[in-house]
MIMARZA-396992 format. One line per 4 residues: number of its first residue (from 1); their letters; for each residue y, x, z of N, C-alpha, C. Coordinates in steps of 0.02 Angstrom, whole numbers, m for minus. Layout:
N
NUM) A) Y X Z Y X Z Y X Z | ...;
end
This chain:
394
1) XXXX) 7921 8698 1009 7908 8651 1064 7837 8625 1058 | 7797 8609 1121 7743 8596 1095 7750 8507 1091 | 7687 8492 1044 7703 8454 1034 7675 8381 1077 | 7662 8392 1116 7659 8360 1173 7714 8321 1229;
5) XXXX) 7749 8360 1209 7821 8354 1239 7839 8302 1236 | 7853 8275 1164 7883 8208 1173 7836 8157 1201 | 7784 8168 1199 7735 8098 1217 7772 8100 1307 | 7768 8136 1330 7781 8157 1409 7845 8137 1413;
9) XXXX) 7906 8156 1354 7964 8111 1394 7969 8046 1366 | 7916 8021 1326 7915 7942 1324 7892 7913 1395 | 7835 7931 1419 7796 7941 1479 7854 7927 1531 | 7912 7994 1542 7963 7979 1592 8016 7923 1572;
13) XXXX) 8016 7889 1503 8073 7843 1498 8045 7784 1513 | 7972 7775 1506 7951 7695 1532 7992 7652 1575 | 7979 7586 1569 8049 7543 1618 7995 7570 1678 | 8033 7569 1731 8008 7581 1781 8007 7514 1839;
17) XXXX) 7933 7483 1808 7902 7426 1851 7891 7445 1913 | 7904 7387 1965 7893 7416 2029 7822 7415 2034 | 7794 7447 2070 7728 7420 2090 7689 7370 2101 | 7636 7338 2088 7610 7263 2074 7641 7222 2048;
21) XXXX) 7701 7237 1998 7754 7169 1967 7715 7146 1918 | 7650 7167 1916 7603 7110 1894 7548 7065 1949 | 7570 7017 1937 7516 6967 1984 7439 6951 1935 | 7374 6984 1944 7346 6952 1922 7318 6876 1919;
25) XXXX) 7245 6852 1866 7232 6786 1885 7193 6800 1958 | 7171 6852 1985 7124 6837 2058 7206 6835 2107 | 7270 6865 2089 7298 6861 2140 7340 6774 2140 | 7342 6741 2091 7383 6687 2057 7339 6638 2107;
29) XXXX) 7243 6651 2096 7215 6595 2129 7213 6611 2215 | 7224 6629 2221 7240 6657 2295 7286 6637 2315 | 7350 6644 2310 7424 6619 2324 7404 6539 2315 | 7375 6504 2269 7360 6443 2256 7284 6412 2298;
33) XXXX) 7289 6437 2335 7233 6415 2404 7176 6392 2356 | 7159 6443 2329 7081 6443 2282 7067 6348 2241 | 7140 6343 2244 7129 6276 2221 7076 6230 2179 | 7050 6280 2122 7015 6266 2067 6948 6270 2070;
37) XXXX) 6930 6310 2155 6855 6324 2164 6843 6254 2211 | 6900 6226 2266 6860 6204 2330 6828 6150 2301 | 6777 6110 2344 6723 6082 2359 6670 6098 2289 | 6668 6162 2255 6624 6167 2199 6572 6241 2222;
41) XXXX) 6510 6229 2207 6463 6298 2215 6500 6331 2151 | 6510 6425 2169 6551 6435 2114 6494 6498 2107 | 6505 6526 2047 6459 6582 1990 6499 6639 1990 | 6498 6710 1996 6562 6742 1992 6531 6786 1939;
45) XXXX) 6551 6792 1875 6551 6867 1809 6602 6904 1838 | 6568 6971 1870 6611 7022 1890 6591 7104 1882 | 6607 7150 1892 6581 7207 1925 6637 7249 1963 | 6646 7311 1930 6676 7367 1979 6768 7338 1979;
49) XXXX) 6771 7320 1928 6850 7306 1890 6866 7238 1922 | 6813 7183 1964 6854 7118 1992 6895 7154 2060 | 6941 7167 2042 6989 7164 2098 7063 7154 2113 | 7093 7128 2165 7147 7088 2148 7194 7163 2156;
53) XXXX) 7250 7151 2158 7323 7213 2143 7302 7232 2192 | 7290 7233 2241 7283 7269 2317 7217 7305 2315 | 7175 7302 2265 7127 7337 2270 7041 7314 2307 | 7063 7256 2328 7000 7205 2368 6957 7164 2307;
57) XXXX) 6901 7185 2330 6866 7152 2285 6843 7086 2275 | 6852 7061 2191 6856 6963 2190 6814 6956 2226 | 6744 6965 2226 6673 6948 2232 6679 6946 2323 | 6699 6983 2361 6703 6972 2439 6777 6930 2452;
61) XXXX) 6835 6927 2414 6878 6880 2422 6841 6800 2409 | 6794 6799 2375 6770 6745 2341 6717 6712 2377 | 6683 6755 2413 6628 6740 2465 6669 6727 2542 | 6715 6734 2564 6769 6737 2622 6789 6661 2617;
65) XXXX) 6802 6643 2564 6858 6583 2543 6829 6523 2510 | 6774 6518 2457 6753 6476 2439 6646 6474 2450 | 6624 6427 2407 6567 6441 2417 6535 6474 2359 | 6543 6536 2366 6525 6556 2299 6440 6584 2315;
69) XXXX) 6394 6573 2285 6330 6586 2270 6287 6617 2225 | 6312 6628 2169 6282 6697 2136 6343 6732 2107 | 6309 6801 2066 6336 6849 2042 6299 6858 1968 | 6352 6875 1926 6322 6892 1857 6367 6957 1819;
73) XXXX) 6322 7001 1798 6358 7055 1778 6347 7097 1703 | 6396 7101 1658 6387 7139 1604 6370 7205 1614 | 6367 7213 1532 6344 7294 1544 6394 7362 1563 | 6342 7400 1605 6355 7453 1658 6363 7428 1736;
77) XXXX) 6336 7376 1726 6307 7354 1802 6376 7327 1856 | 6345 7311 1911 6410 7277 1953 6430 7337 1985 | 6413 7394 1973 6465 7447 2007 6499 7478 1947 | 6495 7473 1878 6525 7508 1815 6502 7572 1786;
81) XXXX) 6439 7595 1821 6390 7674 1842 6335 7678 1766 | 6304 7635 1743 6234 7628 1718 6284 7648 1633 | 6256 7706 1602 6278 7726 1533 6288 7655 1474 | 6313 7673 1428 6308 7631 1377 6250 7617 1343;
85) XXXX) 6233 7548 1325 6161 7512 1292 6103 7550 1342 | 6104 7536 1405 6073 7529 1436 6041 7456 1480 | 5993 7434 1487 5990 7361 1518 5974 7361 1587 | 6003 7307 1624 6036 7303 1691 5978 7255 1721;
89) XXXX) 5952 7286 1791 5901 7230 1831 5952 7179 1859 | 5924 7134 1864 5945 7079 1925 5937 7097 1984 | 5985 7106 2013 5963 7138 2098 6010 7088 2138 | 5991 7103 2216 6041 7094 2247 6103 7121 2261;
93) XXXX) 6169 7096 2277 6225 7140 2278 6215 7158 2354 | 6226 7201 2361 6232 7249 2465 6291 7203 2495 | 6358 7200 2463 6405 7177 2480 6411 7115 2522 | 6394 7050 2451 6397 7009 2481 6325 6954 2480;
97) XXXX) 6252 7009 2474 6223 6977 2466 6166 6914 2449 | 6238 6921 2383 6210 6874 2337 6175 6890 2300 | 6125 6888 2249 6087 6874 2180 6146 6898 2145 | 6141 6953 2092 6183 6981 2050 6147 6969 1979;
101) XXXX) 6136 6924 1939 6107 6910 1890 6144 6955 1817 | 6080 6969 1806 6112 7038 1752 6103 6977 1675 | 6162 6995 1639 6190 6974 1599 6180 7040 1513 | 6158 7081 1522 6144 7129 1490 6080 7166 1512;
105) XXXX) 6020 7120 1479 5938 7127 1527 5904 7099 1455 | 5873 7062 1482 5811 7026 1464 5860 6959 1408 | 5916 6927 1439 5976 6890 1389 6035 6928 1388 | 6077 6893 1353 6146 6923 1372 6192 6849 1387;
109) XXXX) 6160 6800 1383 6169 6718 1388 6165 6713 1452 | 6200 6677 1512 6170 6644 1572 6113 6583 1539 | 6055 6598 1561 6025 6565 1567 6032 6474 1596 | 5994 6442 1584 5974 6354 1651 5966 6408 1715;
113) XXXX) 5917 6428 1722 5888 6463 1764 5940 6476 1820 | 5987 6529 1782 6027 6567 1801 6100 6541 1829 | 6119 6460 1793 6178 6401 1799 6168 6366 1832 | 6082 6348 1876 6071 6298 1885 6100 6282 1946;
117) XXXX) 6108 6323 1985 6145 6303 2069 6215 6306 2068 | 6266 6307 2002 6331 6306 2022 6369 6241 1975 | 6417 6256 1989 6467 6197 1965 6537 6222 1909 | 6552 6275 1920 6600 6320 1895 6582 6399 1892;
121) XXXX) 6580 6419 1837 6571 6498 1838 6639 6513 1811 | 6657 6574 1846 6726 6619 1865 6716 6684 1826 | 6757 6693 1771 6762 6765 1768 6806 6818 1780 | 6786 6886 1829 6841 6905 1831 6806 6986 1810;
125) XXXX) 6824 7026 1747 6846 7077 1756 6877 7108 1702 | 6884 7171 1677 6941 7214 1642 6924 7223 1585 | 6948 7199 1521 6922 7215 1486 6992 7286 1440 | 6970 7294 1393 7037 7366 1375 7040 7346 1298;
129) XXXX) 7035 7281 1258 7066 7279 1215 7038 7285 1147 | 6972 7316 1146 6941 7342 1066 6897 7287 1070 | 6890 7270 1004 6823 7226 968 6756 7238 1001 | 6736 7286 992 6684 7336 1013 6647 7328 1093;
133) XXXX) 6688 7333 1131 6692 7336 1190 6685 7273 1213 | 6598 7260 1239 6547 7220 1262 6567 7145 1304 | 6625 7165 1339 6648 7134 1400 6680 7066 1364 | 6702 7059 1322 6728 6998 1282 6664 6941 1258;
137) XXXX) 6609 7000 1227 6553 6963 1198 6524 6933 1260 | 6523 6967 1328 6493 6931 1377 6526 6862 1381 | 6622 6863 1394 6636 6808 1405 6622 6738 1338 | 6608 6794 1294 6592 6736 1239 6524 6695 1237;
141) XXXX) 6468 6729 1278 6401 6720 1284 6410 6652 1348 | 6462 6658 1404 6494 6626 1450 6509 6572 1418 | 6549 6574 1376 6582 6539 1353 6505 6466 1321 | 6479 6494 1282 6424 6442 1268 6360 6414 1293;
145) XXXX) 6347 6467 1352 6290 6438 1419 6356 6378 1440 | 6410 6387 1445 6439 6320 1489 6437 6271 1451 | 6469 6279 1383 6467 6211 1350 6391 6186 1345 | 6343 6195 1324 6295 6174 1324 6249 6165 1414;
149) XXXX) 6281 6196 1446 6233 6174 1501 6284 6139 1551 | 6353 6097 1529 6407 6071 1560 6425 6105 1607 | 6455 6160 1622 6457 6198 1677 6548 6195 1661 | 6588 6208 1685 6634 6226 1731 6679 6310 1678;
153) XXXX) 6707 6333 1664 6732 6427 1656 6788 6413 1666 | 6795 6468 1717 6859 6474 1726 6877 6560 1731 | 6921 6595 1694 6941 6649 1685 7009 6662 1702 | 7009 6707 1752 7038 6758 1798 7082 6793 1748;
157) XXXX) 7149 6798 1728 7160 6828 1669 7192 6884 1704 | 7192 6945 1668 7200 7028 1675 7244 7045 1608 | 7287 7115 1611 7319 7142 1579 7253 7175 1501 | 7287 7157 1455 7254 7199 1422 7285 7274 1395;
161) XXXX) 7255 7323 1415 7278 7372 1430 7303 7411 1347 | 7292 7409 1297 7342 7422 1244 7411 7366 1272 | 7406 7324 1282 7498 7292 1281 7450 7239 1215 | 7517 7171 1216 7470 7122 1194 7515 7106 1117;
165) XXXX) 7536 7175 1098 7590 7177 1030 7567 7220 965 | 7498 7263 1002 7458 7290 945 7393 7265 932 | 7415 7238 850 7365 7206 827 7336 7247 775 | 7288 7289 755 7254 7320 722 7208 7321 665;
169) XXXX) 7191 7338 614 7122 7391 637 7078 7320 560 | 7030 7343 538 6969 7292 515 6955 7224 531 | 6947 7173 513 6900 7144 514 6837 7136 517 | 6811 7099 512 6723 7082 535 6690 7041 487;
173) XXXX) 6632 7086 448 6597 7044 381 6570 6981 451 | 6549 6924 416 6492 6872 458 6443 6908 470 | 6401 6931 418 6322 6947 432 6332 7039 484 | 6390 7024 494 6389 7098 551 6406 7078 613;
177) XXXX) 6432 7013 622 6434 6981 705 6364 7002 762 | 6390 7038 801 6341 7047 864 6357 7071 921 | 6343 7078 971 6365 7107 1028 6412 7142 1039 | 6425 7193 1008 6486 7239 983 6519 7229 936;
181) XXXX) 6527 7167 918 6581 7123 864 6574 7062 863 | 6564 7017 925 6564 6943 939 6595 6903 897 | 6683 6935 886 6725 6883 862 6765 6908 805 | 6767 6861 776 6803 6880 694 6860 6875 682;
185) XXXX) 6903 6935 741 6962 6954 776 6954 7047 746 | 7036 7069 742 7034 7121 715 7017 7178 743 | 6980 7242 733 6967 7276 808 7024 7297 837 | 7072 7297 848 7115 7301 914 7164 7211 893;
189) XXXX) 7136 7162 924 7157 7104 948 7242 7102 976 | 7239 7141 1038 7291 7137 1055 7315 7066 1090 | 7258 7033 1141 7270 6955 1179 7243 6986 1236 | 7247 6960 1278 7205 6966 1347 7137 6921 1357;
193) XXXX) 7112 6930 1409 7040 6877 1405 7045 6829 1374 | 7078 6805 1451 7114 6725 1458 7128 6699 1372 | 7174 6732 1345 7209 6724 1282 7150 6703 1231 | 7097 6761 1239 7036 6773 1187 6995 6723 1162;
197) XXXX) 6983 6690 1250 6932 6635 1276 6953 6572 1226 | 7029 6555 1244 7057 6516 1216 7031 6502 1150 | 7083 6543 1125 7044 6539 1055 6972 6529 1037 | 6946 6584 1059 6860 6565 1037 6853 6508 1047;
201) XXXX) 6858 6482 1110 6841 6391 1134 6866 6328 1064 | 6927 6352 1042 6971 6303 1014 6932 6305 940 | 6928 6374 914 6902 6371 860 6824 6368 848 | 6800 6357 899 6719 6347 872 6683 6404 893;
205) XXXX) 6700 6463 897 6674 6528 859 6596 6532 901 | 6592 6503 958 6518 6505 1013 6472 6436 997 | 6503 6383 946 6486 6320 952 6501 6281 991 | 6488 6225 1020 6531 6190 1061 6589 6185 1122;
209) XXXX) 6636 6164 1127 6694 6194 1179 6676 6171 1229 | 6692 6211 1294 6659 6211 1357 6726 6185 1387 | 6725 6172 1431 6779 6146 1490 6821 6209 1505 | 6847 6242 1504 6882 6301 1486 6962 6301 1522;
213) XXXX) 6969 6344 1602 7028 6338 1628 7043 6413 1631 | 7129 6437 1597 7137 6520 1621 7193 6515 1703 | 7167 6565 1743 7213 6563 1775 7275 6626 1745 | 7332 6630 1734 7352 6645 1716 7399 6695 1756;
217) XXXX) 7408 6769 1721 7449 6825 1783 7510 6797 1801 | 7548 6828 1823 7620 6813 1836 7672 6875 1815 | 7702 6905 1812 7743 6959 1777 7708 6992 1719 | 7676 6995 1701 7643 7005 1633 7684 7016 1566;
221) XXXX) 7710 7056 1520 7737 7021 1449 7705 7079 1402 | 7700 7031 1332 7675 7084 1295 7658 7150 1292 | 7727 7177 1298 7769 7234 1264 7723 7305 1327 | 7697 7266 1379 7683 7291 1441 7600 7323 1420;
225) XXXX) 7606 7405 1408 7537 7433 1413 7514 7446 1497 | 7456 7472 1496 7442 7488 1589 7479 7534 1595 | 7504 7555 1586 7560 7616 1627 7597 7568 1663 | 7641 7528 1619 7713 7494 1641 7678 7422 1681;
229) XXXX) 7624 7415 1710 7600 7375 1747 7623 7391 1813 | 7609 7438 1848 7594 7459 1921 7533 7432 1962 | 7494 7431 1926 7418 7407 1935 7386 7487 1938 | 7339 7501 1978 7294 7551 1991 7246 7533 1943;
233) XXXX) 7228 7589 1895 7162 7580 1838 7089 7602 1881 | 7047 7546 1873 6981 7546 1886 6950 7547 1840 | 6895 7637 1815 6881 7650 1772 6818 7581 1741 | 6830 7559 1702 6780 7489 1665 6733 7540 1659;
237) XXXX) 6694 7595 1634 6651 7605 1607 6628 7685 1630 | 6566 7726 1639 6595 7784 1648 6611 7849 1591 | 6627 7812 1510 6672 7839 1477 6736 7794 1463 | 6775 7785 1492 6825 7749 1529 6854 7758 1586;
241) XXXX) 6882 7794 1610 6881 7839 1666 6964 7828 1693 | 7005 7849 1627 7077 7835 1666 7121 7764 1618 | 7190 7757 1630 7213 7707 1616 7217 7720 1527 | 7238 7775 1487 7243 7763 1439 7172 7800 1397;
245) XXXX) 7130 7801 1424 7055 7803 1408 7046 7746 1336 | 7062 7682 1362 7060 7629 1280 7086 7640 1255 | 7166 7695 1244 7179 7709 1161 7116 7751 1142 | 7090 7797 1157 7070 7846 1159 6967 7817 1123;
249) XXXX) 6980 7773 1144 6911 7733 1139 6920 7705 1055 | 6960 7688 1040 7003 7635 986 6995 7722 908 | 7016 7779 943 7021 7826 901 6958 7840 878 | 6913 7860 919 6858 7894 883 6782 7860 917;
253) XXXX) 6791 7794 945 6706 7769 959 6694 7756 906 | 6726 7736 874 6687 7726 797 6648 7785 755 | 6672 7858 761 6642 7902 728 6596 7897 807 | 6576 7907 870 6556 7902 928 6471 7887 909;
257) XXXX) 6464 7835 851 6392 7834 838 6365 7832 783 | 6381 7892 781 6383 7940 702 6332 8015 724 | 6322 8062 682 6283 8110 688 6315 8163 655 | 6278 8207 660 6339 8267 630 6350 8326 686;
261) XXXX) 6313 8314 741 6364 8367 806 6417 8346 853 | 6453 8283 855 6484 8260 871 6514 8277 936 | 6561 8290 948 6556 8288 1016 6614 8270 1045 | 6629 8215 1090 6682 8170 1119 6696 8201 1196;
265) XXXX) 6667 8222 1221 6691 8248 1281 6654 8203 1314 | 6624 8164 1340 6588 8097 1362 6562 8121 1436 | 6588 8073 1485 6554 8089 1552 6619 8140 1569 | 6674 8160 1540 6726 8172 1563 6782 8151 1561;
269) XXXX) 6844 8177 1621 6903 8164 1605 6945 8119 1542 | 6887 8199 1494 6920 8185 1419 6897 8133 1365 | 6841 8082 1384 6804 8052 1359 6843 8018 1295 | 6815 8032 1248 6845 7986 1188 6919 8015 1166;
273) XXXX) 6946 8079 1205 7005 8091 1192 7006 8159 1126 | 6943 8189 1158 6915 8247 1114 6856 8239 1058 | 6892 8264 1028 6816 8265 950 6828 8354 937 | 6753 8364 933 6728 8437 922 6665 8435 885;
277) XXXX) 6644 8478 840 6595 8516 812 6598 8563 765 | 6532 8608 783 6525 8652 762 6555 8689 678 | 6551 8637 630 6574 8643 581 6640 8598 575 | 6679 8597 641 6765 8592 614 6798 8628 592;
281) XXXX) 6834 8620 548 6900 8675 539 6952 8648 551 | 6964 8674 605 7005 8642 662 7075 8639 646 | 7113 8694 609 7163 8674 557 7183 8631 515 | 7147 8629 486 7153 8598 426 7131 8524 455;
285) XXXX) 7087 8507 506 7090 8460 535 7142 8397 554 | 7185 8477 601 7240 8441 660 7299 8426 575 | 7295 8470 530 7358 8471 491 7344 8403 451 | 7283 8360 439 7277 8323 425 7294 8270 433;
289) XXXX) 7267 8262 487 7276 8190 537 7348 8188 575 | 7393 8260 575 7462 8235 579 7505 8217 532 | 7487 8220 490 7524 8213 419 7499 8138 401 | 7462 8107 447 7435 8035 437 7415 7991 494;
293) XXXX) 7469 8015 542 7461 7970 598 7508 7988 635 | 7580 7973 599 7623 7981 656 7636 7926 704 | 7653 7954 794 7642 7925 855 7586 7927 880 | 7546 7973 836 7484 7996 870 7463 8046 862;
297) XXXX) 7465 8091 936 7483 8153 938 7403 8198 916 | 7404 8263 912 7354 8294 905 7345 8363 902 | 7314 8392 956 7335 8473 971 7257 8508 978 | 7252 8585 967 7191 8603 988 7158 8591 1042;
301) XXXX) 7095 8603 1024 7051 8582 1103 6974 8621 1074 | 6944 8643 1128 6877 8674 1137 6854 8628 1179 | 6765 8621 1130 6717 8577 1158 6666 8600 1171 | 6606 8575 1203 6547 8609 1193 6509 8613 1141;
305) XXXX) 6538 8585 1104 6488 8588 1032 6521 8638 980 | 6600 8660 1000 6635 8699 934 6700 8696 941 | 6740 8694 899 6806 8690 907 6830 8615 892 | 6878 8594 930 6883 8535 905 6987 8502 919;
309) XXXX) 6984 8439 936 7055 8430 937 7073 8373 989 | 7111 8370 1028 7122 8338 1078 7203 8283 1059 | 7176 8210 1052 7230 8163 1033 7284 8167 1083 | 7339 8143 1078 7381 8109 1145 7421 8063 1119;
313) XXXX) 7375 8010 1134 7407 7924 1123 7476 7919 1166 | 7530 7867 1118 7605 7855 1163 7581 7807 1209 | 7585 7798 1273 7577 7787 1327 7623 7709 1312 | 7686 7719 1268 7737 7657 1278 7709 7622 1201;
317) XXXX) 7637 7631 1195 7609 7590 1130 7620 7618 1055 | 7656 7660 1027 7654 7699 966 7620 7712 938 | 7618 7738 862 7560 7751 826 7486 7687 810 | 7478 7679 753 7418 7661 730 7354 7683 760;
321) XXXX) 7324 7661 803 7262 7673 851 7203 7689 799 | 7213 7633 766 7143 7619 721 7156 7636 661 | 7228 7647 630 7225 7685 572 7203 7758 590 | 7219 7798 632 7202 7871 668 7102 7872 642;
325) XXXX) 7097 7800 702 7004 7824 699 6985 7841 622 | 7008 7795 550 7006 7768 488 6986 7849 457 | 7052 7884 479 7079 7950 450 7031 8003 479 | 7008 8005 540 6962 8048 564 6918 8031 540;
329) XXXX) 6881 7990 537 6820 7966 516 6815 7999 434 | 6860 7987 382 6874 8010 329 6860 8101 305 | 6898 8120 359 6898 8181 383 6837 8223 402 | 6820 8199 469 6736 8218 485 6694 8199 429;
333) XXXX) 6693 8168 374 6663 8165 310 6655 8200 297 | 6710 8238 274 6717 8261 222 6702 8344 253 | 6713 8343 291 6722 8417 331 6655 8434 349 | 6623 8399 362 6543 8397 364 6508 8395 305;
337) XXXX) 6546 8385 256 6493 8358 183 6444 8305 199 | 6452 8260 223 6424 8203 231 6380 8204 283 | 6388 8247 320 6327 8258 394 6321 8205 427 | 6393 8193 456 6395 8135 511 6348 8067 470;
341) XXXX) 6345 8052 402 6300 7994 391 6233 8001 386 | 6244 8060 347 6152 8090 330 6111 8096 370 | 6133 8123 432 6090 8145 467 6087 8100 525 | 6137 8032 517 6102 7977 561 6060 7919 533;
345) XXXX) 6009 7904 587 5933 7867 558 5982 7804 545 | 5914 7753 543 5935 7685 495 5980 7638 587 | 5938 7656 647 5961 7604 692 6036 7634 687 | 6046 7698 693 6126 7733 714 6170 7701 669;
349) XXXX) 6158 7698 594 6191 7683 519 6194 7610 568 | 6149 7565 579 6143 7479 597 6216 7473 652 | 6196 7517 707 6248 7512 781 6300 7523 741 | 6322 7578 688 6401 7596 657 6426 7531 638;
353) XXXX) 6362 7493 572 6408 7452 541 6428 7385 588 | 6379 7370 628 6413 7316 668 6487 7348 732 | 6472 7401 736 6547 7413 760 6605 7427 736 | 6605 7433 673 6670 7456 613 6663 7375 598;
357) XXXX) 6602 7311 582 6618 7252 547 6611 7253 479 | 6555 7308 442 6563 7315 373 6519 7385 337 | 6472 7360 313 6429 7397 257 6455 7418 203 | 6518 7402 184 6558 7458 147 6577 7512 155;
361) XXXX) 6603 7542 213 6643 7583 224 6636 7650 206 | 6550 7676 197 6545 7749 159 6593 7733 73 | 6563 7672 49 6568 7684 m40 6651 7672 m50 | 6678 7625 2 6726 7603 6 6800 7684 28;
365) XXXX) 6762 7737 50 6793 7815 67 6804 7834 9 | 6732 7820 m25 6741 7871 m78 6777 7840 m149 | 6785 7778 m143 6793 7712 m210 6877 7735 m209 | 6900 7712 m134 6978 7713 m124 7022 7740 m106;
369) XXXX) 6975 7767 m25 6990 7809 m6 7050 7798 75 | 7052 7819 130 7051 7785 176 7140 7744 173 | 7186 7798 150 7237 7753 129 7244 7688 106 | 7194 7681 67 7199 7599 49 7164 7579 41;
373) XXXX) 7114 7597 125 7076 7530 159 7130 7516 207 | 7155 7556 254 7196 7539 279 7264 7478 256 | 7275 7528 198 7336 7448 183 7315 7383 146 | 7232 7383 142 7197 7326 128 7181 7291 211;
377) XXXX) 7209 7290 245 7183 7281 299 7248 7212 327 | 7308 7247 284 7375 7214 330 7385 7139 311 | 7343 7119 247 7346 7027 240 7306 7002 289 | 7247 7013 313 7229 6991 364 7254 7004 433;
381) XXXX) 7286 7046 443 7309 7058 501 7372 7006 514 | 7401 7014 477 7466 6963 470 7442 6895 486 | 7379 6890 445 7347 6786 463 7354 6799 511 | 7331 6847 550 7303 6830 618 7329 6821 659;
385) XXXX) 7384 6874 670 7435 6863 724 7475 6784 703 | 7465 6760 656 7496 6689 650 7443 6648 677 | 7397 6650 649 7312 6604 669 7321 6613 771 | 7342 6672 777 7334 6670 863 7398 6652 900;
389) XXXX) 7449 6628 885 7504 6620 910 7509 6575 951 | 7442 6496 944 7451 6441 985 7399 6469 1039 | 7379 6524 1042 7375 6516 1110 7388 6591 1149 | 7426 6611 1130 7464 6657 1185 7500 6638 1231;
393) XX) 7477 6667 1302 7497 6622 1371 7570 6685 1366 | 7572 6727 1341 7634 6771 1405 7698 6793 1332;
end
């Protein structure tokens, strides 16, 4: 049988949610006659992903209904188009006209400048769940232009698309906090924005707490990945493309900015789902990483760079996400004879360690070995999900 199979009839046993039996926060403030915006100039953090279950976008629901007056947008721009670590102009939006103030430019902070004509800034868009993944650090950058410039946040809360019951993955040294590791949360969290914000606010993590309101979904529960939503996936990024694209992100972005030949499939379908190069042995590969990641599937696949192997994450949440990346990463080591490190310069080595959270991790392969970094990982994981419990909304 191949082994694909079962992922597909997990796939057909999902509960079968009706369609939109999730209410997001843009559809919650809507039903609630924009309660929280009227008589305030409002700020909207959005791009391609603000949109309510129906598919209408926050940013023209928002200009229709209240007085909303600018636009601010993380990285890959307010349409979701512009590649990764690329920086975003300030333009106007076509839509609705407004000033779209780029948030991933020249700051990654709203500026005075940039706060000075509103009363409340709104965030609404998608984020998918990993440490890594920019869209959190924006709301965290949000998060401390308000407290310090008294402004108003209010966040639009969204599904986080792992399901809000897998908690993962590393920690985060201090002196590795940055853009792609804001918060000293595990890389797969497993909270939603709303949830995230919270916390950060409560505990300090931006410096002072801002005035801080979530609107909160309505059918929402943990256990619920984007499949079992009935929400239409709006690709966040354009390696991000379909709904279970963030397991897939969670497996191998981490080897993603590494060297060696690499090759993820990127700008496709398969983005982040495929790892290939030239010097795989693609056997001994796949026989690897199944023998150390069960619920996470793994079958041949041809890339442009060589032979390589194509994951298939359980759709109903299964399998260790980030123990998988741990083991590949281990793997492409070793299978390369150390290519993937050697042959990346000092900035590539810099981007890795702030996205893994840690300048150990070559000596730490070879000291222990990835088995037990991994089960060095589960005392902190355990704080955490206790440390985050007061503020889980669902």
């Amino acid at each position: 049988m191949h082994r694909s199979l079962p992922l597909l009839l997990i796939a057909l046993l999902l509960p079968a949610f009706p369609l939109h039996a999730v209410e997001l926060g843009i559809d919650v403030l809507q039903k609630n006659n924009f309660d929280l915006l009227r008589g305030k100039r409002v700020g909207l953090v959005t791009n391609q992903t603000g949109v309510n279950s129906s598919g209408e976008k926050t940013r023209l629901i928002l200009r229709k209904h209240v007085n909303l007056v600018a636009l601010y947008t993380p990285e890959h721009g307010l349409d979701g188009t512009e590649k990764a670590g690329v920086e975003i102009r300030s333009r106007k939006d076509p839509l609705t006209g407004l000033k779209a103030w780029s948030l991933y430019g020249d700051t990654r902070k709203p500026t005075p400048e940039m706060l000075a004509g509103i009363d409340v800034l709104v965030l609404d868009m998608q984020d998918i769940g990993c440490r890594s993944y920019t869209y959190i650090s924006t709301m965290g950058k949000c998060l401390q232009a308000c407290a310090e410039q008294g402004k108003e946040l209010v966040i639009l809360d969204r599904p986080n698309p792992l399901g809000g019951n897998r908690v993962e993955g590393m920690g985060i040294d201090p002196k590795w906090i940055s853009f792609v590791g804001q918060f000293p949360v595990p890389y797969v969290h497993g909270m939603t924005m709303g949830e995230l914000a919270l916390m950060a606010n409560a505990k300090g993590w931006m410096g002072p707490r801002c005035n801080l309101q979530v609107v909160k979904m309505r059918g929402w529960s943990r256990e619920m990945t984007w499949p079992m939503t009935g929400l239409r996936w709006v690709p966040t990024s354009p390696n991000i493309p379909l709904a279970m694209s963030p397991n897939y992100y969670v497996i191998t972005g981490i080897v993603g900015g590494l060297a060696g030949g690499l090759d993820l499939g990127l700008f496709s379908p398969r983005a982040f789902q495929v790892l290939g190069a030239a010097w795989m042995k693609q056997g001994k590969m796949i026989s690897y990483l199944r023998s150390r990641t069960p619920g996470v599937g793994v079958v041949p696949a041809s890339t442009a760079s060589g032979p390589g192997i194509l994951f298939e994450a359980n759709p109903a949440g299964g399998g260790d996400l980030t123990a998988a990346a741990l083991y590949t990463l281990a793997e492409c080591d070793r299978q390369s004879r150390g290519l993937i490190f050697t042959k990346a310069g000092k900035s590539m080595m810099n981007l890795f360690y702030k996205v893994y959270g840690s300048d150990t991790i070559r000596r730490d392969l070879v000291t222990k070995g990835p088995e037990r970094i991994v089960a060095s990982w589960q005392p902190f994981l355990a704080h955490f999900r206790s440390e985050r419990q007061p503020f889980l909304l669902y």
